[in-house]
C-alpha positions as CSV (number, residue, x, y, z in Angstrom):
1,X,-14.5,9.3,-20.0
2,X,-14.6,5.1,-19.6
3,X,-17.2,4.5,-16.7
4,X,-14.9,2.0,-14.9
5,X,-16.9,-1.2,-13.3
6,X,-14.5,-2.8,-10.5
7,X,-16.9,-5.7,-10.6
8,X,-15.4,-6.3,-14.3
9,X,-12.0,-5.9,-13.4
10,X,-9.7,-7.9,-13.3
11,X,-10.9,-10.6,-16.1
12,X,-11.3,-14.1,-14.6
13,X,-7.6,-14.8,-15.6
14,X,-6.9,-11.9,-13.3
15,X,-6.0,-9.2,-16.0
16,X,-6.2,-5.4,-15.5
17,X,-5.8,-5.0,-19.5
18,X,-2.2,-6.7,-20.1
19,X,-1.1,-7.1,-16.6
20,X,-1.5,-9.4,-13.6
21,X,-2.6,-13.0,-14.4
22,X,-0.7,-15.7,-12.5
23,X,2.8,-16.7,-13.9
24,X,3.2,-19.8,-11.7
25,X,3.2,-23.8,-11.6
26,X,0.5,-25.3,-12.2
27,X,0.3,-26.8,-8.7
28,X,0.4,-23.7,-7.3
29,X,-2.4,-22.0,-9.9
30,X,-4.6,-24.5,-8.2
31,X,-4.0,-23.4,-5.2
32,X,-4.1,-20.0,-5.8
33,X,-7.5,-20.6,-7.4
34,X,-8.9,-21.9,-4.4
35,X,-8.1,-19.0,-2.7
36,X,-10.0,-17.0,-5.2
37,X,-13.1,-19.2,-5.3
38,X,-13.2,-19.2,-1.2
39,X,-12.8,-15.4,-1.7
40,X,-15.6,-15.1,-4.2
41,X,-17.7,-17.2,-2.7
42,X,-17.9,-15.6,1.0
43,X,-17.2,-12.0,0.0
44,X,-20.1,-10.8,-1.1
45,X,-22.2,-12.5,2.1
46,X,-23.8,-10.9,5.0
47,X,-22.3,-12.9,7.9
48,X,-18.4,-12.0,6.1
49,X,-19.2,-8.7,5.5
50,X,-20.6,-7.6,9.0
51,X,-18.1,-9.1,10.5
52,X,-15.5,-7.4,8.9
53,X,-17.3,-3.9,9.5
54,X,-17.8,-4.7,12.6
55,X,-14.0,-5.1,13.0
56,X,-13.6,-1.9,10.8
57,X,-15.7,-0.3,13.4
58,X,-14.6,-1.5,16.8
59,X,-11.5,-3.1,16.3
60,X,-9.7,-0.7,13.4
61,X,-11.9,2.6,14.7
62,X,-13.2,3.3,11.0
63,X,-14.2,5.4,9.8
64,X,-10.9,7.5,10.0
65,X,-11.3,11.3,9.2
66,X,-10.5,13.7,7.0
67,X,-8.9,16.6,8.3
68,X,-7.8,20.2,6.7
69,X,-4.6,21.4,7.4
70,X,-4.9,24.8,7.6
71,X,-1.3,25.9,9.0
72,X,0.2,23.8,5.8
73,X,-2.3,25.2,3.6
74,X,-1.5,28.5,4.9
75,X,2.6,28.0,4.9
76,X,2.0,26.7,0.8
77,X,-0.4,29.0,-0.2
78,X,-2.8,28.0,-2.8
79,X,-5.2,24.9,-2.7
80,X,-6.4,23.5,0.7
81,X,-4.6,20.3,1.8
82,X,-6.7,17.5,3.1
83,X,-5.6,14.5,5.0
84,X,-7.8,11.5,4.8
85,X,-6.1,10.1,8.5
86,X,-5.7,6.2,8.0
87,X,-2.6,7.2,10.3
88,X,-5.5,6.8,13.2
89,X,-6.3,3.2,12.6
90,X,-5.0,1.0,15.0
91,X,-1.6,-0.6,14.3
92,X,-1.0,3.1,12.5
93,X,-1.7,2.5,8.5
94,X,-4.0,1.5,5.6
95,X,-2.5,-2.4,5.8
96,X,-4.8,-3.1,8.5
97,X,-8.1,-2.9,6.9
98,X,-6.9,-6.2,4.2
99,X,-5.1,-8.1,6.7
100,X,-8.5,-8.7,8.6
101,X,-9.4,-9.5,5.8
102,X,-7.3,-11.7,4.8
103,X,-7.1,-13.2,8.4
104,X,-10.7,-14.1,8.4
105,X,-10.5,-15.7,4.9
106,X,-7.5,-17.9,6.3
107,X,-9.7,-18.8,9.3
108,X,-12.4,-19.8,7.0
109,X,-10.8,-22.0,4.8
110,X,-9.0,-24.0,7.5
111,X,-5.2,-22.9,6.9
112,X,-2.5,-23.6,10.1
113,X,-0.4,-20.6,8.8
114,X,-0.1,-17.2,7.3
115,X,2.7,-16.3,5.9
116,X,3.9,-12.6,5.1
117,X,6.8,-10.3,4.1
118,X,7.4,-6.5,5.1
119,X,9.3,-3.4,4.6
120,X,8.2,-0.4,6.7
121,X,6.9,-3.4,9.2
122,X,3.5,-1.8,8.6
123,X,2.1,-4.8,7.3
124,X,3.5,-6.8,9.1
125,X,2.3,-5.3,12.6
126,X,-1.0,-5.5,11.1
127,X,-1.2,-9.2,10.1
128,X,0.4,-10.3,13.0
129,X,-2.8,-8.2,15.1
130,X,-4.7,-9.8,13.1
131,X,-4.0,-13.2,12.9
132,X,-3.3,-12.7,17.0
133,X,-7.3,-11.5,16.7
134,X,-8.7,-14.8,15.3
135,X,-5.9,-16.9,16.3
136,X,-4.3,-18.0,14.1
137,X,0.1,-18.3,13.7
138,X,1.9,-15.7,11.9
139,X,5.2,-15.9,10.1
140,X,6.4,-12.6,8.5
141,X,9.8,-12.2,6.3
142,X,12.1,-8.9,7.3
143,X,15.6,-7.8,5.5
144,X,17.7,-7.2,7.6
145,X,18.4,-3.3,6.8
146,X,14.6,-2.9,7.2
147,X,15.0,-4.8,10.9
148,X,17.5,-2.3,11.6
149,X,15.8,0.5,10.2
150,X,12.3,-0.3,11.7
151,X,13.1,-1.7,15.0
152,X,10.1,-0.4,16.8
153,X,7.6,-2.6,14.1
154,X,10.0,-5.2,14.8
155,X,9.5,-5.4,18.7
156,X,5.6,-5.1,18.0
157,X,5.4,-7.9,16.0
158,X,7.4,-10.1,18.8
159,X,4.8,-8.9,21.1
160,X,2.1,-10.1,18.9
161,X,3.6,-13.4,19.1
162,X,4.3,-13.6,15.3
163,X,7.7,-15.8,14.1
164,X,10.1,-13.2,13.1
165,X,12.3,-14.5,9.8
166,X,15.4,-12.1,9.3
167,X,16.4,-11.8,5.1
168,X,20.1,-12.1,4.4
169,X,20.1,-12.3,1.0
170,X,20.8,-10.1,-1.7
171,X,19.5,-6.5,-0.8
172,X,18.5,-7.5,2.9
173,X,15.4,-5.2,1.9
174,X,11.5,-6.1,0.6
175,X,11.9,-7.6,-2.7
176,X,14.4,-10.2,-0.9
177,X,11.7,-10.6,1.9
178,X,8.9,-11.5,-0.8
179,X,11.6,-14.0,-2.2
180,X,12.4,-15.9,1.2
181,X,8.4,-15.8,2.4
182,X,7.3,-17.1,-0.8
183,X,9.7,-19.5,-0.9
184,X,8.7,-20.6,3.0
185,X,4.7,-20.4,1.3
186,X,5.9,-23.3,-1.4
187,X,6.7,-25.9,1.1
188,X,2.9,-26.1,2.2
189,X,0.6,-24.2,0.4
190,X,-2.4,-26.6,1.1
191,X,-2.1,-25.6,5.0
192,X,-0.2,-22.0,4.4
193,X,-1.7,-19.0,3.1
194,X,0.6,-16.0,2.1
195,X,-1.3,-12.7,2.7
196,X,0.2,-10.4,0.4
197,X,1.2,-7.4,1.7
198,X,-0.3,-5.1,-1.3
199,X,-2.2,-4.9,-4.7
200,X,0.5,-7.0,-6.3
201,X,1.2,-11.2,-6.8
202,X,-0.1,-13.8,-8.4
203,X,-4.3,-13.1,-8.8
204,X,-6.6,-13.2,-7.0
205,X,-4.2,-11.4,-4.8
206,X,-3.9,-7.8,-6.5
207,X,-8.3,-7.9,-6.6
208,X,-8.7,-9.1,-2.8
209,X,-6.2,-6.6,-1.5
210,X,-7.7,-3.9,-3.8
211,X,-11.3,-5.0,-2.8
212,X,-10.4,-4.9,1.2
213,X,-8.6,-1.2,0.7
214,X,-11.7,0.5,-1.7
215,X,-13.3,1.5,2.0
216,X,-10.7,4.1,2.1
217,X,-11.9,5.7,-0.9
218,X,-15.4,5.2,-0.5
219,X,-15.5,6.7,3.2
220,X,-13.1,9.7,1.9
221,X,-15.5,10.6,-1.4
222,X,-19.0,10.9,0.7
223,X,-16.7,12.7,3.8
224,X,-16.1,15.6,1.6
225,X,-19.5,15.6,0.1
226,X,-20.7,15.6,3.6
227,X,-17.9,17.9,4.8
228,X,-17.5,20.1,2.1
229,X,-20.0,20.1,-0.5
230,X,-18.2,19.0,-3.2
231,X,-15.1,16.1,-4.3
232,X,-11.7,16.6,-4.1
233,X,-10.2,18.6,-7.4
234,X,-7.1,16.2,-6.7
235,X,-6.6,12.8,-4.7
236,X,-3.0,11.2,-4.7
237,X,-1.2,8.8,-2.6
238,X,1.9,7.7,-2.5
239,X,2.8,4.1,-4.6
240,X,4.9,1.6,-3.9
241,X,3.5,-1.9,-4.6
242,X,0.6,0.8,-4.5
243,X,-2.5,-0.5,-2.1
244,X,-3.2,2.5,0.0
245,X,-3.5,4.5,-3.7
246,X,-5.8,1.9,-5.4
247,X,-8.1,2.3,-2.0
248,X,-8.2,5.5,-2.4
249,X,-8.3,5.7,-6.2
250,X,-11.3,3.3,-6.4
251,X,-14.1,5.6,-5.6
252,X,-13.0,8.2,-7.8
253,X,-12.3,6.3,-11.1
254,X,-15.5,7.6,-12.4
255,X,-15.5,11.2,-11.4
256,X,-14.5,13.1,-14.5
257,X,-13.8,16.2,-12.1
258,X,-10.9,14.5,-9.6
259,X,-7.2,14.2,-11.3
260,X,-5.5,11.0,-9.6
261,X,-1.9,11.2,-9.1
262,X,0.3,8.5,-7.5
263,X,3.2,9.4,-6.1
264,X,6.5,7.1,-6.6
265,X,10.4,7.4,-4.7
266,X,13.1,9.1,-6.7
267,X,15.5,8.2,-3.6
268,X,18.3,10.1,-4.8
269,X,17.4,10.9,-7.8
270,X,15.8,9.8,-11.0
271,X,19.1,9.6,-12.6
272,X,21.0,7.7,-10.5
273,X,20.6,3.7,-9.9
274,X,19.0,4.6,-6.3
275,X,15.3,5.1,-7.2
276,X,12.3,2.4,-7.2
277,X,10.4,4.9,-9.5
278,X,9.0,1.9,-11.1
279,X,6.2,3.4,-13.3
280,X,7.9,6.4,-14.2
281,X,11.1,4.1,-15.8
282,X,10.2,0.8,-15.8
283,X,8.9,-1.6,-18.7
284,X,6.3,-4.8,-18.9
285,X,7.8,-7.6,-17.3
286,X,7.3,-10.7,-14.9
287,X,8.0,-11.0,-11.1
288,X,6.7,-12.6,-8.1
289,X,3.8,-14.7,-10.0
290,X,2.1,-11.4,-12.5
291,X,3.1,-9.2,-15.3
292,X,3.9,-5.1,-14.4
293,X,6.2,-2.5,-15.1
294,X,9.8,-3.8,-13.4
295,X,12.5,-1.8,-13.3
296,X,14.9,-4.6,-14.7
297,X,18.0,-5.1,-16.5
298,X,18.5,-6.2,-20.1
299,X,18.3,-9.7,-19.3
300,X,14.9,-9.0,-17.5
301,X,16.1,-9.7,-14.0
302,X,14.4,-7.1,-11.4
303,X,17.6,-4.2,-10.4
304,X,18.0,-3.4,-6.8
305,X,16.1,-0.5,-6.1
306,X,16.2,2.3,-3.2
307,X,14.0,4.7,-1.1
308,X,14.1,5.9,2.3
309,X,10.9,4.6,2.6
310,X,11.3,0.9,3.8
311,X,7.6,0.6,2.1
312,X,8.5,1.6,-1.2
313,X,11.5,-0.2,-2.6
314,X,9.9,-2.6,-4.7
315,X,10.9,-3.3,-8.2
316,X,7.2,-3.9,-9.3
317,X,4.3,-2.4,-8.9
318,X,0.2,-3.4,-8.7
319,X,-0.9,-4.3,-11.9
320,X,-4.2,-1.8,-11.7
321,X,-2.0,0.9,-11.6
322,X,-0.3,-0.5,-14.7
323,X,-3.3,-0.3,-16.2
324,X,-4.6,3.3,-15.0
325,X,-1.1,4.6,-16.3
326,X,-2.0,3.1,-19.8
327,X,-5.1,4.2,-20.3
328,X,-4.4,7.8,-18.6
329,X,-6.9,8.3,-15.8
330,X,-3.6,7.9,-13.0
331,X,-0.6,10.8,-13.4
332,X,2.2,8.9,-11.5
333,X,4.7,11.4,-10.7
334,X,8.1,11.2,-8.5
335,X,9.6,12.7,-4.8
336,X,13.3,12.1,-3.3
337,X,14.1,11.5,-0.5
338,X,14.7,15.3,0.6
339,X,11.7,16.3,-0.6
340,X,10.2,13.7,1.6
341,X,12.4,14.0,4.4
342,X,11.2,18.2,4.1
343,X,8.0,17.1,4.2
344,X,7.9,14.8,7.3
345,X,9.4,18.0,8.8
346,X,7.0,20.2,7.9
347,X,3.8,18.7,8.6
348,X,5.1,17.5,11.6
349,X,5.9,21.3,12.9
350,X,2.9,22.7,11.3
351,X,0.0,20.5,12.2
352,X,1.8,17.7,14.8
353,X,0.8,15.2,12.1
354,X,4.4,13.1,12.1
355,X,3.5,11.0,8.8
356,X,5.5,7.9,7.7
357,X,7.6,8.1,5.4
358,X,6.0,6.2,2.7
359,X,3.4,9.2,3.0
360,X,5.4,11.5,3.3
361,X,6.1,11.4,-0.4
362,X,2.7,12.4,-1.1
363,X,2.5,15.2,1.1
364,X,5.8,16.5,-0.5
365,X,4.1,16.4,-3.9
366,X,0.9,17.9,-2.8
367,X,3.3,20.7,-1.2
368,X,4.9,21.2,-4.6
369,X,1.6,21.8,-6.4
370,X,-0.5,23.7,-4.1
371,X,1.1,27.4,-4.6
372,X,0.1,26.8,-8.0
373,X,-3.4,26.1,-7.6
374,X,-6.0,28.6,-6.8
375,X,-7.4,28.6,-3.2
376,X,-11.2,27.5,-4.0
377,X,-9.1,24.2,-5.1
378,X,-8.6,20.8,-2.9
379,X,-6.0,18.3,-2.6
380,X,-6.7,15.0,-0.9
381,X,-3.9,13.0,0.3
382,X,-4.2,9.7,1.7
383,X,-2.3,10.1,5.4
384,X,-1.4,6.2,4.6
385,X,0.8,5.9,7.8
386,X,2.1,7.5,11.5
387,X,5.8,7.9,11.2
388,X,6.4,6.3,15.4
389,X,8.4,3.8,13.1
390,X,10.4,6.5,11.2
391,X,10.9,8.9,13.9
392,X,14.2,7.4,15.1
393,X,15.7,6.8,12.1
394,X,14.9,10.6,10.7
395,X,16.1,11.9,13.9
396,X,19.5,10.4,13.4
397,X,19.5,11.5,9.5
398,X,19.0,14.8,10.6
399,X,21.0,15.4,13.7
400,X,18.1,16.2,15.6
């Protein structure tokens, strides 16, 4: 198997093989190159570092367990089911562990503003925490079906004193968001920064996020040394623009032993127009400043895509995973939204675990597979996300 370096990847054009780079202005490649040198040139220091674990520590309350489900593993039959629990950290998901990240690098190089987008609301709970922690203001970019649909992220990030930009245009959902927050990032972008919300964008974007998310992976792979005695026969996570799976993925790229899957929404169904299945049917293309697979029409404009998850419904995707699809070591696979939906239920009744929905797609797949797997076999799934945001929403789907 190809011993995989992280350190060497991307290039320094900010190429994972074929895709990422940075299709944008030239003004805007020297900004964005800035960015990347500042990164570079504090992230590898003690004084950045130990502050940021130290935050990770006290602040996020990392390391976050893994936990075995044994009433879900019991109910499937088969492998045992794992959770790595990043649904503990504070502000409930993965997205907090770049967004201090990203905070303290706007704080270091001097920027007035940081600028966002968000679906589920999960990122942008977590940048505006952050950027309330080392004060500094916070704008974040919403579509108006994901207000609606995430009200209680909404309220938090009013609380946290961010400036709250409702999306009108065309699907009132993420991609639009990423649209009208990049657009807001243009006017300034000596004094703004945009902290992207995953592994995706213009580089050096897709390598800081990816960077600032490997502690998942790293904590989860000696955990079930420590725990267990051996690593997981399967780690997955669900993928949307895909940063809680490359965090997790990271660690294990060189372990010959551990099958990576990532796991993408059908919505309702692979065949129909409602999906944002974007590595299972999408081709090479350009959006939002990098090259990935887009699901896009024949003129090469990104289609509207769909999931239940507010998270997921993105046309692109990171261009690592791009890259892991290619080359083989990442299966990405597909879940609906009743599959997902069936899974929220269940792990919520069997273990009190309510997920979000975004991770709820990877439990559902993990619940597929494990009857079929013998019982001396684990499955780790990242627990990306608490459902508190989702709860309402799913309640009212379901007639509960």
């Amino acid at each position: 198997m190809k011993k995989f370096d992280i350190s060497a990847l991307p290039n320094d054009e900010g190429y994972f093989g074929e895709y990422g780079g940075q299709i944008i202005p030239p003004e805007l490649k020297k900004v964005m190159d800035e960015i990347c040198d500042a990164y570079l040139k504090i992230k590898d220091t003690d004084e950045f570092q130990d502050e940021l674990h130290d935050l990770y520590q006290h602040y996020v309350g990392r390391p976050s367990p893994i936990f075995y489900a044994k009433r879900l593993s019991k109910k499937i039959g088969g492998a045992k089911i794992l959770f790595k629990r990043e649904d503990l950290n504070h502000t409930g998901a993965h997205k907090i562990n770049h967004c201090l990240g990203e905070a303290l690098l706007a704080k270091h190089m001097g920027k007035t503003k940081v600028l966002a987008e968000t679906g589920a609301g999960q990122h942008g709970v977590a940048l505006a925490t952050a950027c309330a922690l080392v004060g500094i203001d916070c704008e974040i970019h919403m579509g108006e079906i994901d207000i609606e649909k995430e009200h209680p992220n909404v309220t938090k990030m009013k609380i946290l004193g961010c400036k709250l930009v409702p999306v009108s245009r065309g699907t009132k959902t993420l991609k639009d968001a990423v649209d009208s927050a990049f657009e807001e990032y243009l006017r300034d972008p000596v004094n703004f920064i945009y902290a992207i919300g995953s592994v995706v964008g213009p580089h050096p974007f897709p390598m800081m996020v990816r960077d600032f998310q490997s502690v998942v992976g790293k904590e989860a792979r000696q955990q079930c040394l420590d725990q267990y005695g051996k690593l997981p026969d399967i780690a997955m996570a669900c993928v949307g623009g895909g940063s809680n799976a490359i965090g997790l993925f990271t660690a294990f790229l060189d372990d010959e032993s551990v099958e990576l899957i990532g796991v993408e929404p059908a919505g309702k169904g692979l065949e129909t127009p409602d999906n944002a299945a974007t590595l299972t049917l999408g081709s090479k293309g350009g959006l939002h400043g990098f090259e990935c697979y887009i699901l896009q029409d024949e003129k090469g404009d990104p289609l509207p895509v769909y999931s239940i998850a507010s998270g997921l419904d993105y046309p692109g995707v990171g261009p690592q995973h791009c890259y892991l699809k290619d080359i083989g070591r990442v299966k990405y696979v597909s879940i609906d939204d009743n599959e997902c939906l069936d899974a929220f239920m269940t792990l919520s009744r069997t273990e009190g675990l309510i997920p979000a929905l975004e991770s709820a797609h990877a439990v559902a797949y993990a619940m597929k597979i494990a009857k079929d797997l013998d019982q001396d076999k684990t499955i780790l799934v990242n627990l990306s996300g608490r459902g508190d945001k989702d709860a309402d929403f799913v309640a009212n789907k379901l007639n509960l």
